[in-house]
N, C-alpha and C positions, 0 to 999 in steps of 0.2 A: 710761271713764265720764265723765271730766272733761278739760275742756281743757289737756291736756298743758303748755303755756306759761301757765297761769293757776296751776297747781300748783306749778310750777318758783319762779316768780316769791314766790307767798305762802308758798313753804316756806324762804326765804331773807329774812335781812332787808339792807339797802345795808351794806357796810362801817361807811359812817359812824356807822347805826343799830347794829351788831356793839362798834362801839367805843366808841360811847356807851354800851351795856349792859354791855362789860366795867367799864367805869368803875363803873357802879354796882356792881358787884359785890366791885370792891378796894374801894371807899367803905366798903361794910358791913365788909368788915374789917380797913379801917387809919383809916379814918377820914374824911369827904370834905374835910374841910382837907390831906390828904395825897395828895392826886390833885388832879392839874394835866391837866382836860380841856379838850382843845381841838379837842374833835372836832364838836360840833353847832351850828350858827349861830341859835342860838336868842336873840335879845334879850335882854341884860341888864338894860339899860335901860328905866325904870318909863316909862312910857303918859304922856303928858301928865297934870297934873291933871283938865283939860276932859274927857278921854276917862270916867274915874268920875264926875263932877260929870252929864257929859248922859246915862250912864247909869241915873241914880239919879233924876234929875229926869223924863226919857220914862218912866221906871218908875213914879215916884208919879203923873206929872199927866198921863198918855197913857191912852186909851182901851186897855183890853187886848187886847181882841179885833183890833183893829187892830194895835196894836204886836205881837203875836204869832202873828198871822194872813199867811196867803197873800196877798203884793202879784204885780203884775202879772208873766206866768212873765218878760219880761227886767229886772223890776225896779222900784222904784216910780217913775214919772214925775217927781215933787216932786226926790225921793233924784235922780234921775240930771242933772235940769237945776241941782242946786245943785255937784254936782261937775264937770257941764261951766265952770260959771261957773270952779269953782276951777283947772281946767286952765290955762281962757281967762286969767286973770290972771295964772298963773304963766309962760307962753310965748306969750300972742301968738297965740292961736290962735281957733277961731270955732266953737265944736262947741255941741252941745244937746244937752238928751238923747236925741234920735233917733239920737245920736250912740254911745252907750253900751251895753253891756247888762252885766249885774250878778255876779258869778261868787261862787263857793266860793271865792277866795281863788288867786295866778298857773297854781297849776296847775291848776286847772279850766279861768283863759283861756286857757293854752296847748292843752290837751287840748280844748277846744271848737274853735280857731281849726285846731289839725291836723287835726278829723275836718271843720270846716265847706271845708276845702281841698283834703284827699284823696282822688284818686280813683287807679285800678288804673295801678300800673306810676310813678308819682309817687314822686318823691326830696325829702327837706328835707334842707338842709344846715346845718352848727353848725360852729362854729369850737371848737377844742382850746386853750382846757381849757376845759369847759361840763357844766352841773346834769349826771349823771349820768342822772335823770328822763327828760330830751329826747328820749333813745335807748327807755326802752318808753314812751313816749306817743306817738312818729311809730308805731314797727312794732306799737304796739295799733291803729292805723286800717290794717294792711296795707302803709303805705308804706314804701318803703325811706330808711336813716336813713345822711347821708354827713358824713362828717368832716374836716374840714381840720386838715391839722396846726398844732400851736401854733410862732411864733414867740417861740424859748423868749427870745432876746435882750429883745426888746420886750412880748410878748404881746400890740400891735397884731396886723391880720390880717394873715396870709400871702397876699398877693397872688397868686406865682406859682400855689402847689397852690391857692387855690379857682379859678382861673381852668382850671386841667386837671378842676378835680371837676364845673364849672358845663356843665349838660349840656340838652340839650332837654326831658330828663323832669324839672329841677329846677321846684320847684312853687314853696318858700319856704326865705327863708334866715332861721334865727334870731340875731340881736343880743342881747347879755346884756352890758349896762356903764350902772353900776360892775359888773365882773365877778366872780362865783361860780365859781372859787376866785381869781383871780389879784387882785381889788381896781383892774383896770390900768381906765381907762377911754377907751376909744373918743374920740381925738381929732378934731377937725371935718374936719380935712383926711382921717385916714383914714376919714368918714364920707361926705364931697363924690368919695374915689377908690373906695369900694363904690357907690354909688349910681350912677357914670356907669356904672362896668361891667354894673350891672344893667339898667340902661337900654339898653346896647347889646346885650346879651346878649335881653334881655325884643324887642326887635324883630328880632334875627336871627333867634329863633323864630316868632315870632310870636302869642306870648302872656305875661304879664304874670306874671315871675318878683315874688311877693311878700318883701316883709321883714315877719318876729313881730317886735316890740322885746320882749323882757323886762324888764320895768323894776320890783321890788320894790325895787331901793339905788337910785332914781333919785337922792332927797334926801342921801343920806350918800355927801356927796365933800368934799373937805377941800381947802382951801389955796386957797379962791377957785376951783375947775377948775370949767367947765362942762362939763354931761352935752346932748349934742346932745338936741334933741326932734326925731325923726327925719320926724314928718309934714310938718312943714315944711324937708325932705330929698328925701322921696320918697313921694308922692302913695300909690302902695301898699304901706301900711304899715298892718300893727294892732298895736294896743298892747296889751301885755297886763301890768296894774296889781295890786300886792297894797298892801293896808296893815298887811302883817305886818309890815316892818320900821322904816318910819318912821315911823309910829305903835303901835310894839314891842305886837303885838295879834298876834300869828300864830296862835292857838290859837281864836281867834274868825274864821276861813277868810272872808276879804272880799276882793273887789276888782271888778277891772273887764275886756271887752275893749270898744277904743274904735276905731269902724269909720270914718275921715273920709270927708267929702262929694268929695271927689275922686278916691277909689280908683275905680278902671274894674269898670265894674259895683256899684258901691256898694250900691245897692240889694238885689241878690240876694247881693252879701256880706253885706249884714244879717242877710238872710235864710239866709242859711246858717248863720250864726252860730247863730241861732234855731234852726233845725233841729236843730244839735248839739248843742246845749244838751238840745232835746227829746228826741234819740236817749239820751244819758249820762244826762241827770235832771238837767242842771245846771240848772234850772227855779226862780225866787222863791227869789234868795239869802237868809238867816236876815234876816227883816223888821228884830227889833232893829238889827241892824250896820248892816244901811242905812241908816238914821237916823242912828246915832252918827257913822259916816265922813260921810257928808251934811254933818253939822252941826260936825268937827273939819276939814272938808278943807282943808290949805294948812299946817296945823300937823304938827309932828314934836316927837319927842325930841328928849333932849339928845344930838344928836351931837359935841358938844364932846367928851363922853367917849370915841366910838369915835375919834375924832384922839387923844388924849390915849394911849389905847391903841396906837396904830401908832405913836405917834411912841416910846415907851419901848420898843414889843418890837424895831421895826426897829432904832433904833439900839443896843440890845443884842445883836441877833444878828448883827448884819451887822459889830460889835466882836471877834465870835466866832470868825469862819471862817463863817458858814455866806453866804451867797451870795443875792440876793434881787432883783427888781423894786420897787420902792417902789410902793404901794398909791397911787390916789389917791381910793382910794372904797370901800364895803361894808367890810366889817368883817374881812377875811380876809388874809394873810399865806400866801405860794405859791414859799417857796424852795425852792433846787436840795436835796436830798438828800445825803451826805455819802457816800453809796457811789448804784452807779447801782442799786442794787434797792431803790425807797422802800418794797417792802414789808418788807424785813427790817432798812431802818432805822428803819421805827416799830415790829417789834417790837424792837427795840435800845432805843428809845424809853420802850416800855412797861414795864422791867425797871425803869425810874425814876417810875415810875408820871404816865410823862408822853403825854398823848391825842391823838397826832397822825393825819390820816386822808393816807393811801398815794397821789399824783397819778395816779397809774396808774387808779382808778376817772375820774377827769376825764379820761381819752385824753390823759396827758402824761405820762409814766412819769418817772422820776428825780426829781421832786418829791413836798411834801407840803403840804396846805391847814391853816391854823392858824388856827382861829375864834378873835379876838380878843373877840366880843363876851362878854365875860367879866370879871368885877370886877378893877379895876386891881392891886388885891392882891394877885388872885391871879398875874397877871402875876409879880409884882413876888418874889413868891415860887417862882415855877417858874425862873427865870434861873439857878439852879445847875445845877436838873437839865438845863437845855440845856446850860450849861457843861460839865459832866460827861458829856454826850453826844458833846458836842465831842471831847473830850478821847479819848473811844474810839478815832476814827480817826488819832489824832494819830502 
């Protein structure tokens, strides 16, 4: 009666989502100062001032019907040339709003840019360890979904295995840095040695292997690192923007996918975009938000706190025994595991009622993801129970 794989799907929730509701359930009865979750990457950190302030002011002194009315289905005009400007400012770059169209927030642009690309017998490929998501968003459009394995040393990319994965039916390849789960970010050099290979790979077929960027942690990287802006990389490229995280608003589903005038076919990339947007309903993203990101664009949180967090948990775990890449960006923590079954070492984890989520869902097994963005306290107060986990295998 119903689509088998739609069932499957909504009768199951992600781990992550499984371990964040165990939380709340030890919460009710031990108390939630006594759980130490670090399972959801949910922003801790409060919105700018600005972000309530232009809230509250479009709310009194904006027309309603307009502020809460249907703008144009990729978006409002005004809204999208104000944030190409802010792009333009931040990299050096030359877009408009023709350039733009408006989404639900990254996983809408992801999920718009796989259906406006997919056609029959088509591959995307993701590098290990990456959103979980990516995998039923390529194979909800039919395509097939490939994986590279992680370079667990660096969690740069794996060179050799995408170069065996990279195939004539590869359609696009997704980038995600600052990276969900590992924090590692894509350095220029390995962005200048992916792009020549695509280049050479995109004419031995003879058609034009695309790059998605992911970019939601574009902003939160720490220690001075720069995060490549890939358009000015490689020509096809889309971007696909949330401003759930740096401007800690993810529950208000905003952002962007951003089509440059250079991409081969541009034009009916546009247009495709358009299409799937139209196909899914991602159509007149929520009029308010567009307005508020419009008018906040270029501004973030305080990421000071999410450094402040990495710098206290890495150097207390990595004091520990437990084993780690240093983060140099997003908010998350992606050490090795202390046995090679990360699922039985977070439930070992859980006995201390501490919330770690299992790498093995990112296609990187013997790790686990530690969402930092979490009050420093509470950091500051789980270090036992990691201690004490330690200690298990000792």
């Amino acid at each position: 009666m119903f689509a088998e794989k739609m069932v499957e799907l909504g009768s199951r929730r992600s781990t992550i989502r499984e371990i964040f509701e165990f939380g709340n359930r030890r919460a009710a009865q031990v108390g939630r100062e006594n759980i130490f979750d670090f399972s959801l990457g949910n922003p801790n950190v409060p919105a700018p001032e600005t972000v309530s302030d232009t809230i509250v002011r479009l709310v009194r002194e904006e027309d309603a019907a307009a502020l809460h009315g249907y703008t144009s289905a990729q978006g409002d005009a005004e809204v999208r040339n104000r944030i190409a400007e802010s792009v333009n400012r931040a990299h050096g770059t030359h877009f408009t709003g023709d350039n733009l169209y408006m989404t639900v927030g990254a996983a809408a642009s992801l999920c718009v840019c796989f259906k406006a690309l997919a056609e029959e017998g088509d591959e995307f490929v993701a590098f290990a360890p990456y959103f979980p998501e990516y995998k039923v968003f390529v194979e909800g459009t039919g395509a097939t979904f490939r994986v590279v394995p992680a370079d667990t040393e660096s969690f740069q990319i794996n060179f050799a295995a995408l170069e065996e994965i990279l195939s004539s039916r590869t359609k696009a390849v997704v980038v995600n840095s600052p990276n969900n789960p590992s924090g590692v970010v894509y350095s220029e050099e390995t962005i200048v040695r992916l792009v020549k290979l695509l280049k050479e790979r995109s004419q031995e077929y003879g058609h034009p292997i695309y790059l998605i960027s992911d970019e939601p942690y574009r902003e939160i990287a720490f220690d001075g690192v720069q995060v490549p802006y890939l358009t000015k990389y490689y020509d096809n490229t889309f971007v696909c923007y949330s401003y759930s995280k740096s401007l800690s608003m993810p529950g208000e589903r905003i952002g962007y996918v951003l089509v440059p005038d250079e991409m081969e076919g541009a034009r009916e990339a546009y247009a495709a975009v358009c299409g799937a947007g139209r196909v899914l309903g991602y159509v007149c993203a929520p009029a308010l938000f567009q307005r508020v990101v419009s008018e906040c664009a270029g501004q973030t949180s305080d990421i000071a706190v999410y450094q402040r967090n990495r710098d206290l948990l890495y150097g207390a775990l990595t004091g520990m025994r437990y084993s780690c890449v240093k983060p140099e960006g997003a908010f998350y923590l992606f050490p090795r595991s202390l046995e090679p079954d990360a699922y039985a070492f977070c439930e070992k984890a859980k006995s201390l009622d501490l919330l770690l989520v299992p790498g093995d869902d990112f296609d990187c097994p013997g790790h686990v993801r530690i969402a930092y963005c979490v009050k420093t306290e509470m950091i500051e107060r789980s270090l036992g129970a990691f201690e004490k986990l330690a200690k298990m295998y000792q």
